[in-house]
GUGU-900774 format. One record per residue (C-alpha): x, y, z; residue in three letters; chain. Coordinates in nm, 3 decimals. Example, Ala and Ser with C-alpha at 12.3 -4.5 7.8 and 13.67 -1.06 7.14 Angstrom:
% GUGU-900774
1.230/-0.450/0.780/ALA/A;
1.367/-0.106/0.714/SER/A;
//
This chain:
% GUGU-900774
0.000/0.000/0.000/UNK/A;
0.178/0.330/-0.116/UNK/A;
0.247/0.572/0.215/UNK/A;
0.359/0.948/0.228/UNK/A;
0.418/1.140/0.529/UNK/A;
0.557/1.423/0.548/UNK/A;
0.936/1.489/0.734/UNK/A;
0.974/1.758/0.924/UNK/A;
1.333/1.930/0.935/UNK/A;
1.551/1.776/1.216/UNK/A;
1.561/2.016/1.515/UNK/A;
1.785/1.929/1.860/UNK/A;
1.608/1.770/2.100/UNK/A;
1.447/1.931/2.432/UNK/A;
1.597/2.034/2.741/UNK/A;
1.314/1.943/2.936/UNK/A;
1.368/1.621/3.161/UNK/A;
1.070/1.425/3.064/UNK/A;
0.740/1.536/3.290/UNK/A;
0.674/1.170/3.364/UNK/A;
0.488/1.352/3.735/UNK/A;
0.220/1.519/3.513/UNK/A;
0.164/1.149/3.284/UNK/A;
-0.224/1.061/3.318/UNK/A;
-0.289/0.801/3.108/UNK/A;
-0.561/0.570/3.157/UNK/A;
-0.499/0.193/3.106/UNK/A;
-0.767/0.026/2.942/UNK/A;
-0.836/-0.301/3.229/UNK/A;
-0.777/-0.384/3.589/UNK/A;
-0.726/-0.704/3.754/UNK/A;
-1.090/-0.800/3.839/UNK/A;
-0.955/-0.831/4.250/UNK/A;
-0.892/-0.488/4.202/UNK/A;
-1.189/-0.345/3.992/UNK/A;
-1.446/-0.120/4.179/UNK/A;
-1.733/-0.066/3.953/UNK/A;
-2.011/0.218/4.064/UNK/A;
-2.384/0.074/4.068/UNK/A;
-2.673/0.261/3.900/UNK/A;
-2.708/0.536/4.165/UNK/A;
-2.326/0.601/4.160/UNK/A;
-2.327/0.649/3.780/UNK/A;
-2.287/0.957/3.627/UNK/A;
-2.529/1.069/3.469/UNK/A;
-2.331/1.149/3.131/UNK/A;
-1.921/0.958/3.071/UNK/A;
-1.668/1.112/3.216/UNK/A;
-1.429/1.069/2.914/UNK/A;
-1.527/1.051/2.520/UNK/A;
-1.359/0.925/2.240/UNK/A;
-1.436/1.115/1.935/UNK/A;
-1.321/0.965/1.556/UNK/A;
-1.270/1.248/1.382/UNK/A;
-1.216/1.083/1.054/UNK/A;
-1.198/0.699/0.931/UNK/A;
-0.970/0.827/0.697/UNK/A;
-0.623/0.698/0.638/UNK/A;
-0.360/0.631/0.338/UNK/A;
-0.108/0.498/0.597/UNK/A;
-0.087/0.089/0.565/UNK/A;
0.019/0.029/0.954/UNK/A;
0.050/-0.414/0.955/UNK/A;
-0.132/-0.370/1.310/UNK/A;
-0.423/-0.180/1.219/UNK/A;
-0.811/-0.352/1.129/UNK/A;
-0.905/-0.086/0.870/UNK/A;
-0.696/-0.283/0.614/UNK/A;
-0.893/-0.586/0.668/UNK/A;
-1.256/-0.521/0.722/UNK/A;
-1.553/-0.473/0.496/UNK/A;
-1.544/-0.199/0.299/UNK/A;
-1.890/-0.235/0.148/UNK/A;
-2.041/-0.149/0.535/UNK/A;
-1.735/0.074/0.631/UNK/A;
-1.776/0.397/0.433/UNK/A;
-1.507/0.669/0.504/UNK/A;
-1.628/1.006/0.600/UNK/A;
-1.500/1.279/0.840/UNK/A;
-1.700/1.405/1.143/UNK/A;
-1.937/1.706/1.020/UNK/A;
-2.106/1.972/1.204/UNK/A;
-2.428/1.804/1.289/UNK/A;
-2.226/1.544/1.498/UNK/A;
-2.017/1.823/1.655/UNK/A;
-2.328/2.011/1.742/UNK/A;
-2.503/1.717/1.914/UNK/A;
-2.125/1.628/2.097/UNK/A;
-2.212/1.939/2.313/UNK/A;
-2.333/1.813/2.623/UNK/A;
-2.098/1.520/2.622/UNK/A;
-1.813/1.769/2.581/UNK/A;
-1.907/1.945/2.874/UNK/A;
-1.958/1.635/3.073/UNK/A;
-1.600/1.470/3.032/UNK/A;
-1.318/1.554/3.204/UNK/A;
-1.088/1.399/2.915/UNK/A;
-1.138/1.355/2.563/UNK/A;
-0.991/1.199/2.319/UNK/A;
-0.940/1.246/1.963/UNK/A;
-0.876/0.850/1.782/UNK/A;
-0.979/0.585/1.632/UNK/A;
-0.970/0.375/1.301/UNK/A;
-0.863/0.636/1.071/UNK/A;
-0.546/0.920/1.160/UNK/A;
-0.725/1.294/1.251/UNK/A;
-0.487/1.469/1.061/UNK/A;
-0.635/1.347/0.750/UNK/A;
-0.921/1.618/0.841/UNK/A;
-0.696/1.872/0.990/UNK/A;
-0.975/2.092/0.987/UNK/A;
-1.201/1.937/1.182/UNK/A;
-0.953/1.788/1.393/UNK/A;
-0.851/2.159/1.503/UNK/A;
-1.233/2.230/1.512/UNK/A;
-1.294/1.948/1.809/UNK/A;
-1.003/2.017/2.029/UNK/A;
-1.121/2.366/2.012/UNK/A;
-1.478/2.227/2.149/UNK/A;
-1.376/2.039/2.388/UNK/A;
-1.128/2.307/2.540/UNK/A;
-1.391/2.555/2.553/UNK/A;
-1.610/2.275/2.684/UNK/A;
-1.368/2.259/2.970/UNK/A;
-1.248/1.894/2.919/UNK/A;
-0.830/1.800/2.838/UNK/A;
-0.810/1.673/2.485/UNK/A;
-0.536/1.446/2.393/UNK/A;
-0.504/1.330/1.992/UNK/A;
-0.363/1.014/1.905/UNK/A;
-0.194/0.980/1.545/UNK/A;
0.026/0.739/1.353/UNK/A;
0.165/1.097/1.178/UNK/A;
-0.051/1.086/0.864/UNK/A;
-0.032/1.437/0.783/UNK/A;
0.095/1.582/1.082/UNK/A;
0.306/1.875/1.023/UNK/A;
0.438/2.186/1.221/UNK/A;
0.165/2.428/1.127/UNK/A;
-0.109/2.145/1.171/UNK/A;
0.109/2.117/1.548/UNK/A;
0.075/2.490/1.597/UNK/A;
-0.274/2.541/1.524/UNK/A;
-0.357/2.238/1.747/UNK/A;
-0.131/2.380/2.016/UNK/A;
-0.326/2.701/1.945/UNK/A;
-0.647/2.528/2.026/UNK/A;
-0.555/2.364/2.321/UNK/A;
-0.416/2.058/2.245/UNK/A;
-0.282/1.890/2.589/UNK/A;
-0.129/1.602/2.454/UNK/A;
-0.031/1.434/2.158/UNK/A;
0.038/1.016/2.123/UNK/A;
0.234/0.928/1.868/UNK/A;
0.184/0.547/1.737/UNK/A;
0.519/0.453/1.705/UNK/A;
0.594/0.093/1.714/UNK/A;
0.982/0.054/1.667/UNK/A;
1.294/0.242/1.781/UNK/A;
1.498/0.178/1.449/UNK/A;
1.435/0.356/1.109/UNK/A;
1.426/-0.006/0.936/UNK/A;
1.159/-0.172/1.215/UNK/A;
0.920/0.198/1.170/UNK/A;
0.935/0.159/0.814/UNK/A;
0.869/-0.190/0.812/UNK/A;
0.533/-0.151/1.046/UNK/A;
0.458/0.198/1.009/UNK/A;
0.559/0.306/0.684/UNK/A;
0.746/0.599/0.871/UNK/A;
1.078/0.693/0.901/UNK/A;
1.260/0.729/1.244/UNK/A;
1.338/1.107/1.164/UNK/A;
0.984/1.195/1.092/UNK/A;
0.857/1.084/1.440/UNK/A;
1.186/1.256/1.610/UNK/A;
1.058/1.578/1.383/UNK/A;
0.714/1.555/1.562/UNK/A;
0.830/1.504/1.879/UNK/A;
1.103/1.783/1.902/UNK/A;
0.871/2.018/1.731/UNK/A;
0.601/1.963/2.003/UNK/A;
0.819/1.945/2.280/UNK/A;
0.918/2.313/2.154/UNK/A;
0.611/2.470/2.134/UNK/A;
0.583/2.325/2.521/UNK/A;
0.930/2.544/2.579/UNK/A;
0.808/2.817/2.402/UNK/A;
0.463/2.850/2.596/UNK/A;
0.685/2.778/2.956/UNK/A;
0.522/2.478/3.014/UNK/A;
0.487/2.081/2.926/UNK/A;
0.197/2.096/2.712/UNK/A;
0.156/1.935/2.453/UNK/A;
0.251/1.605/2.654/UNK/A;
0.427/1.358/2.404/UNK/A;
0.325/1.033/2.490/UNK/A;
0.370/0.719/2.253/UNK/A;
0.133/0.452/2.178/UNK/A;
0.291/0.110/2.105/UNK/A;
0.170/-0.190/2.001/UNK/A;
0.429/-0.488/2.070/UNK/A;
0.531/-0.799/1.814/UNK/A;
0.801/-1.018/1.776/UNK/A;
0.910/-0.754/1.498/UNK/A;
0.988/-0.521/1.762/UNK/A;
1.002/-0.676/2.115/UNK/A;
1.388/-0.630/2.116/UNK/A;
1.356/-0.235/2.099/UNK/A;
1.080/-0.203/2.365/UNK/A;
1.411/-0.104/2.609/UNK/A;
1.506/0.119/2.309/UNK/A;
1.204/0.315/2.319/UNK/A;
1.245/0.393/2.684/UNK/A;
1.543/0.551/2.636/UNK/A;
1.437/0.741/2.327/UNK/A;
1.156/0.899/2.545/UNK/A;
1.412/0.940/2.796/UNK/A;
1.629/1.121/2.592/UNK/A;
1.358/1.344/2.366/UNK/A;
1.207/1.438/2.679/UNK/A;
0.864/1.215/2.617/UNK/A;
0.671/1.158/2.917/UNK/A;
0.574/0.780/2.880/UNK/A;
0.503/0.511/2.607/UNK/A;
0.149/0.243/2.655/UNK/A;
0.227/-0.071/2.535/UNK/A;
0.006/-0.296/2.389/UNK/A;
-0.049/-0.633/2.240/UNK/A;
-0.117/-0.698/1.806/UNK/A;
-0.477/-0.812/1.794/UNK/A;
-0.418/-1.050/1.439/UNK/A;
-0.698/-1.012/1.172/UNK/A;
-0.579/-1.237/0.969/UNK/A;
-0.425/-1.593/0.972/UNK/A;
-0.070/-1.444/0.836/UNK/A;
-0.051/-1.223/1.128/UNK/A;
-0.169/-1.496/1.405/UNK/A;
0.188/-1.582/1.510/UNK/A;
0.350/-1.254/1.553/UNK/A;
0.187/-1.173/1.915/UNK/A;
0.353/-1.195/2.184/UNK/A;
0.085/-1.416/2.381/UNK/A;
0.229/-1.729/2.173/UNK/A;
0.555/-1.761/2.389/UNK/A;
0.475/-1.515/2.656/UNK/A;
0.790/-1.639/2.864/UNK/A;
1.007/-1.523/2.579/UNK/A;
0.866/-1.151/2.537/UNK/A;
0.869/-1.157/2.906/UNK/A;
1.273/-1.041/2.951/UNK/A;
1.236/-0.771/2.758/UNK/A;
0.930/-0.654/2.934/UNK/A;
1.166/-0.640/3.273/UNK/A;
1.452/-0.455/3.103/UNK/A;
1.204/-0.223/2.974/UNK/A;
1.006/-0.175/3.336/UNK/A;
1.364/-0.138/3.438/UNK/A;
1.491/0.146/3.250/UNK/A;
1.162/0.303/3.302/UNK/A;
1.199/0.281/3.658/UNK/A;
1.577/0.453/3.647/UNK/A;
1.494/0.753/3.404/UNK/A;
1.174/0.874/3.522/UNK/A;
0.957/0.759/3.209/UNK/A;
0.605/0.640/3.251/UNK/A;
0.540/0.282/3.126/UNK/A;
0.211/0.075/3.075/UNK/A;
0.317/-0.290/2.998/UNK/A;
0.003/-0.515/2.935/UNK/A;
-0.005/-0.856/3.119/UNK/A;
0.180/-1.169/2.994/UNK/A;
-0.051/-1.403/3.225/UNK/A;
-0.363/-1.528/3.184/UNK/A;
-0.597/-1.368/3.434/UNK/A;
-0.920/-1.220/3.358/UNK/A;
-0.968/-0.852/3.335/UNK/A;
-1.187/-0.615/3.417/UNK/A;
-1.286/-0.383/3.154/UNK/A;
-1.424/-0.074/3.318/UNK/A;
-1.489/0.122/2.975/UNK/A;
-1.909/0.104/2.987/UNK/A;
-1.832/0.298/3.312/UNK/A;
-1.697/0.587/3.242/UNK/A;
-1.673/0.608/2.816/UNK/A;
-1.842/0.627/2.579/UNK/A;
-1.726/0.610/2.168/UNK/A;
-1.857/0.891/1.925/UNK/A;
-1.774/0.772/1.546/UNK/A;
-1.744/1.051/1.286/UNK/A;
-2.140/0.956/1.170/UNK/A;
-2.278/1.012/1.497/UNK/A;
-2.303/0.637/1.593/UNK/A;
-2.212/0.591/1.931/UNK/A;
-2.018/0.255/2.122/UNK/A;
-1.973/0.184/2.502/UNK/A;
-1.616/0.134/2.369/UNK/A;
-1.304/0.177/2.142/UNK/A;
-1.285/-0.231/2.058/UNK/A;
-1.399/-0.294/1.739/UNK/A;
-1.500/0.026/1.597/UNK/A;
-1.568/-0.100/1.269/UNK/A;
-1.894/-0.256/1.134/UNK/A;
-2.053/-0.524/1.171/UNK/A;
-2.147/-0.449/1.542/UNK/A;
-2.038/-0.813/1.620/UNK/A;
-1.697/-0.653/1.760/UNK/A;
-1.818/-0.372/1.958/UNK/A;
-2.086/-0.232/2.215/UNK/A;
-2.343/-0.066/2.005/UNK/A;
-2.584/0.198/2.170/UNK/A;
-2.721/0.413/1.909/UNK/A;
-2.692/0.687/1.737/UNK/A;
-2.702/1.083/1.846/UNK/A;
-3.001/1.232/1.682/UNK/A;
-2.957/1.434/1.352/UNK/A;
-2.613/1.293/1.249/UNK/A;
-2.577/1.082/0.945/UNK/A;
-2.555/0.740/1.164/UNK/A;
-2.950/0.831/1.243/UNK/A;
-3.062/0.755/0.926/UNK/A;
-2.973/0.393/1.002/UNK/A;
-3.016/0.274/1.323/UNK/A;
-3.238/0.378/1.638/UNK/A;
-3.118/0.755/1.749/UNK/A;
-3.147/0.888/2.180/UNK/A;
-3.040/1.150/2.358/UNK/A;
-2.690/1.127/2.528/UNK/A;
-2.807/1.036/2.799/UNK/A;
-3.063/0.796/2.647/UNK/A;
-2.715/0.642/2.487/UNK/A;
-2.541/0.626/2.782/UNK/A;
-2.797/0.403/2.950/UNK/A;
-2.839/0.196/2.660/UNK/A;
-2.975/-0.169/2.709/UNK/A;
-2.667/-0.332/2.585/UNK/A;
-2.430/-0.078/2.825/UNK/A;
-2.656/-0.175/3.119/UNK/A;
-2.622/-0.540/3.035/UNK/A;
-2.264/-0.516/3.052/UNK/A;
-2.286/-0.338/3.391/UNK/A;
-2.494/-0.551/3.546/UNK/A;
-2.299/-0.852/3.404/UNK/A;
-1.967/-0.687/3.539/UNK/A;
-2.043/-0.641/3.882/UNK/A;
-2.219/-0.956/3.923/UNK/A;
-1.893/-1.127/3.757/UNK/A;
-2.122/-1.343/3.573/UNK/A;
-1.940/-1.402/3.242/UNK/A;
-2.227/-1.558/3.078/UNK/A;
-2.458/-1.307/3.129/UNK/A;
-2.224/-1.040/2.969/UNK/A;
-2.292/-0.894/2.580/UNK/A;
-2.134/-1.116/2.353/UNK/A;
-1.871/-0.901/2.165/UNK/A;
-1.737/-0.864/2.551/UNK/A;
-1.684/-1.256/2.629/UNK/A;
-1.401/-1.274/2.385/UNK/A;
-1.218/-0.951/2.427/UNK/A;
-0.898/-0.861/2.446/UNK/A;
-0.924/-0.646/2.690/UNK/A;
-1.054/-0.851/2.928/UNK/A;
-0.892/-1.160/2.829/UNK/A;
-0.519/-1.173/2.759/UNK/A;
-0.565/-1.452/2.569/UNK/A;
-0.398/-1.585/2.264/UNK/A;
-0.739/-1.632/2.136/UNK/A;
-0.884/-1.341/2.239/UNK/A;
-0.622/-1.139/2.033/UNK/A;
-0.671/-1.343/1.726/UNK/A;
-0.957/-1.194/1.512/UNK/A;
-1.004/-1.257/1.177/UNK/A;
-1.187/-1.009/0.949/UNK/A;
-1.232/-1.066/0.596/UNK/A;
-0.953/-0.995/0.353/UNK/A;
-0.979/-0.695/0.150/UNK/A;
-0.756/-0.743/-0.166/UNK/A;
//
């Protein structure tokens, strides 16, 4: 699949030690000893953080990614419009964290993307994007900076120029280019923000640098790196996760924790074991795609609805046309949400929706991170 992104210019890296003290990521599960899980009464009465696609869009040809492998008769691209951003009001002003993702890159609709974080600022909420670089730039970083922007996670699965070209389609200099250039406009405006985080998703193509990347965050003054496991969606890709010799990824997750530990970087390893999860998602989230349809989370965002909590769509946005519309609150309370709820603080497995029995992030499973999607040629 043919790629372009754009390089910036090298620039020296940042002074700043990296802010690991002001790192807030979330992590997707919790050990289900550890999980507490409001009832009914204790719910709020809207999510207290939102994902928002912005765009499905995206000419990058990551190995990792689903987009390359699902239906594309059901899975029409399109880029969030102002109907959807008018009816995201209420949810805006409800979360306390927002993010901007999903199965297409943001800054393929730079536009809108700047249009959002500008929202949700005003809104009140902290808005982080997440981006595998499509068409990030420096002016797309300074008007996103302008608007708010409090952090930015790079997708960046490699340490080496030949291993990020290999699974990214991106060369090592162009993520170093994004990083320095954001950690400068956080110089410029006295401060840390934009955050540089990185998003990584973990293989036996690039297990070796996981150390690597610590020190590279380290070094460019990036405040932490989530690591996560391939989810395979097709039988070529089934033996390149981790989860089929756990005991041999398992070294390099210790180095890694390791360095981490000595240089002040923020790390989020996922599990090696098999214990069951909770996933605490339905909670406190809620998904907004770029039609107005709207998940009770960010597995699966692609159609059919077999791979992802379904709730409805926001009334007046393209998704309505298709499928039953509510309010957001109507959404948030959604039968299948409140089936999961139930289900999860009952720990009743069997009673829980059926795209949730087999996830990954409740399950770190082999099987649970192997699943297929038809091939798209």
């Amino acid at each position: 699949m043919p790629q372009h992104v754009e390089e910036p210019p090298a620039s020296p890296p940042s002074q700043q030690p990296p802010p690991a003290a002001v790192y807030d990521g979330a992590v997707l599960g919790v050990p289900a000893t550890e999980a507490r899980l409001p009832d009914d009464a204790a719910l709020p009465s809207l999510p207290s953080r939102l994902q928002v696609e912005v765009t499905n869009r995206c000419h990058l040809g990551c190995e990792s990614c689903a987009r390359h492998h699902w239906e594309p008769a059901v899975n029409p691209v399109g880029d969030i419009g102002p109907a959807t951003l008018d009816q995201l009001q209420p949810l805006l002003e409800a979360a306390t964290e927002v993010t901007l993702g999903g199965y297409g890159d943001p800054t393929e609709a730079p536009d809108a993307l700047v249009e959002t974080v500008r929202r949700a600022k005003a809104a009140g909420s902290s808005v982080r994007l997440i981006t595998g670089g499509a068409k990030l730039n420096a002016p797309l970083l300074d008007r996103l900076a302008d608007a708010g922007l409090d952090r930015l996670v790079l997708s960046m699965d490699g340490a080496t120029d030949a291993t990020l070209r290999q699974l990214r389609g991106v060369s090592l200099r162009a993520y170093l280019g994004w990083i320095r250039a954001a950690r400068a406009l956080a110089d410029a405006r006295g401060g840390v923000r934009p955050l540089v985080q990185l998003n990584v998703v973990a293989q036996w193509a690039n297990i070796a640098e996981l150390p690597a990347l610590v020190d590279l965050c380290a070094d460019e003054g990036v405040a932490g790196l989530h690591v996560f496991h391939l989810k395979a969606y097709t039988p070529d890709t089934f033996d390149r996760c981790l989860l089929t010799e756990p005991e041999k990824a398992r070294p390099y997750f210790v180095e890694a924790r390791r360095r981490a530990m000595c240089r002040g970087v923020f790390l989020a390893l996922p599990t090696l074991d098999p214990s069951v999860q909770v996933c605490t998602q339905p909670f406190e989230h809620l998904f907004v795609r770029h039609d107005g349809s709207v998940r009770g989370c960010c597995s699966g965002l692609f159609e059919p609805a077999v791979h992802g909590l379904l709730a409805g769509a926001l009334p007046g946005t393209p998704a309505a046309a298709r499928m039953p519309d509510g309010t957001p609150e109507e959404l948030w309370r959604a039968p299948i949400l409140q089936q999961y709820r139930a289900a999860a603080r009952a720990g009743d497995d069997v009673r829980l929706p059926t795209p949730c029995r087999t996830c990954a992030f409740r399950l770190p499973t082999l099987a649970a991170h192997r699943r297929p999607l038809r091939v798209v040629s």
